[in-house]
C-alpha positions as CSV (number, residue, x, y, z in Angstrom):
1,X,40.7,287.9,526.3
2,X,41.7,287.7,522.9
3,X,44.5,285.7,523.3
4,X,42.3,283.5,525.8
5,X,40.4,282.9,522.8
6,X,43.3,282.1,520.1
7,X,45.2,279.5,522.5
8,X,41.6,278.2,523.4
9,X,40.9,277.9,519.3
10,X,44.8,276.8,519.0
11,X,44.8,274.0,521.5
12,X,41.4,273.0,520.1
13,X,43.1,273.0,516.3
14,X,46.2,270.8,517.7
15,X,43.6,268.2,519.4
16,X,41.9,267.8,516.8
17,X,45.5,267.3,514.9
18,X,46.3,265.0,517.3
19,X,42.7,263.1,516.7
20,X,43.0,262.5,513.1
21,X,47.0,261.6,513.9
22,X,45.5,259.0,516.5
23,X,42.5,257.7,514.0
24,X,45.2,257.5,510.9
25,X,47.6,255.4,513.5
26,X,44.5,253.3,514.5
27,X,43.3,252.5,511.3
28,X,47.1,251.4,509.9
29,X,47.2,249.3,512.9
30,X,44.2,247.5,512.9
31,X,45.2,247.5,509.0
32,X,48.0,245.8,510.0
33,X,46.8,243.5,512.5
34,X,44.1,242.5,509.7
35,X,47.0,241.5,507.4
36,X,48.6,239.7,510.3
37,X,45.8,237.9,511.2
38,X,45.1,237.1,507.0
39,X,48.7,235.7,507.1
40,X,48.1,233.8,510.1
41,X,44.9,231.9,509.0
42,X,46.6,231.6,505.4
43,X,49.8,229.8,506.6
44,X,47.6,227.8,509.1
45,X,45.3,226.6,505.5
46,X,48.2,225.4,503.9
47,X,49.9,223.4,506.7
48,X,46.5,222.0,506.8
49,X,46.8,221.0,503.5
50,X,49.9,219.9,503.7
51,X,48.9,217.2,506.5
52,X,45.7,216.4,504.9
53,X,48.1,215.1,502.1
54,X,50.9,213.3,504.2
55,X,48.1,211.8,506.1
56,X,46.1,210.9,502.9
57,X,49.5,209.3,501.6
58,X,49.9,207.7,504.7
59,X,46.3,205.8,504.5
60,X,46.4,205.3,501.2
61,X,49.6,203.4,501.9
62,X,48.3,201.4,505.0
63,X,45.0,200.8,502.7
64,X,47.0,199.0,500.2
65,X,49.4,196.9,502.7
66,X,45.6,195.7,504.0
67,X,44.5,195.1,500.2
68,X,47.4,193.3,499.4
69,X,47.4,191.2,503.2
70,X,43.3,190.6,502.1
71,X,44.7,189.6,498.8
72,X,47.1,187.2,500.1
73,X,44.7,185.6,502.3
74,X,42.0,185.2,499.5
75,X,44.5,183.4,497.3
76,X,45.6,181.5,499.8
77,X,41.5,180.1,500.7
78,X,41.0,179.8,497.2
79,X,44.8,177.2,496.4
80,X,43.1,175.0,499.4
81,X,39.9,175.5,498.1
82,X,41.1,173.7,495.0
83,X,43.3,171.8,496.6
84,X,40.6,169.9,498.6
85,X,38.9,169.6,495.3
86,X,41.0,168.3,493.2
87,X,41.7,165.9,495.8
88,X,38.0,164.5,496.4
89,X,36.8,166.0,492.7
90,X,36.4,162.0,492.0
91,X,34.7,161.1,495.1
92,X,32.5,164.1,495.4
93,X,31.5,163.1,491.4
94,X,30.8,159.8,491.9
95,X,28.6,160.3,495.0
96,X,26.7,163.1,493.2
97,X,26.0,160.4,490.0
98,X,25.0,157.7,492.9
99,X,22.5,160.0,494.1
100,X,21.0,161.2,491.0
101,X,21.0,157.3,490.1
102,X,19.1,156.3,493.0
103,X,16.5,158.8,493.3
104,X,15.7,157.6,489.6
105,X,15.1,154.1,491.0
């Protein structure tokens, strides 16, 4: 009976051995995982950043090929803008004096 007893008390010390073995390998496992998983979302972050810059370079770049297209096309309105004037400036003067002339009749 006594040694009943002892292997009882000697199987229950090894289990509970084997418990705290088990909960130690659990915990520097999901330790593990945890840093895994830290790494993971960390390396994800900075590709993200990375492509949040090349695509910010990117529109930044297409922005000012549209600016500079806009800008083209502005100066381009505004030479035949004064084109046209310079070409009726006389005309457009002397009809503007012949109407101020002419309501004052």
């Amino acid at each position: 009976m006594k040694d009943m007893v002892k292997e009882i008390l000697t199987a229950n010390e090894k289990a509970k051995k084997s418990k705290k073995k088990a909960e130690i390998k659990r915990f520097k496992f999901v330790g593990k995982m945890k840093a895994r998983l830290d790494e993971k979302k960390s390396d994800y972050i900075d590709k993200a950043r990375m492509n949040i810059k090349i695509i910010e370079k990117l529109e930044k770049s297409k922005a000012e090929v549209e600016i500079s297209r806009i800008k083209d096309e502005y100066e381009k309105t505004l030479r035949k803008i004064d084109e046209i004037y310079l070409k009726n400036k006389q005309e457009w003067c002397a009809q503007i004096f012949n109407n101020v002339v002419e309501k004052k009749r």
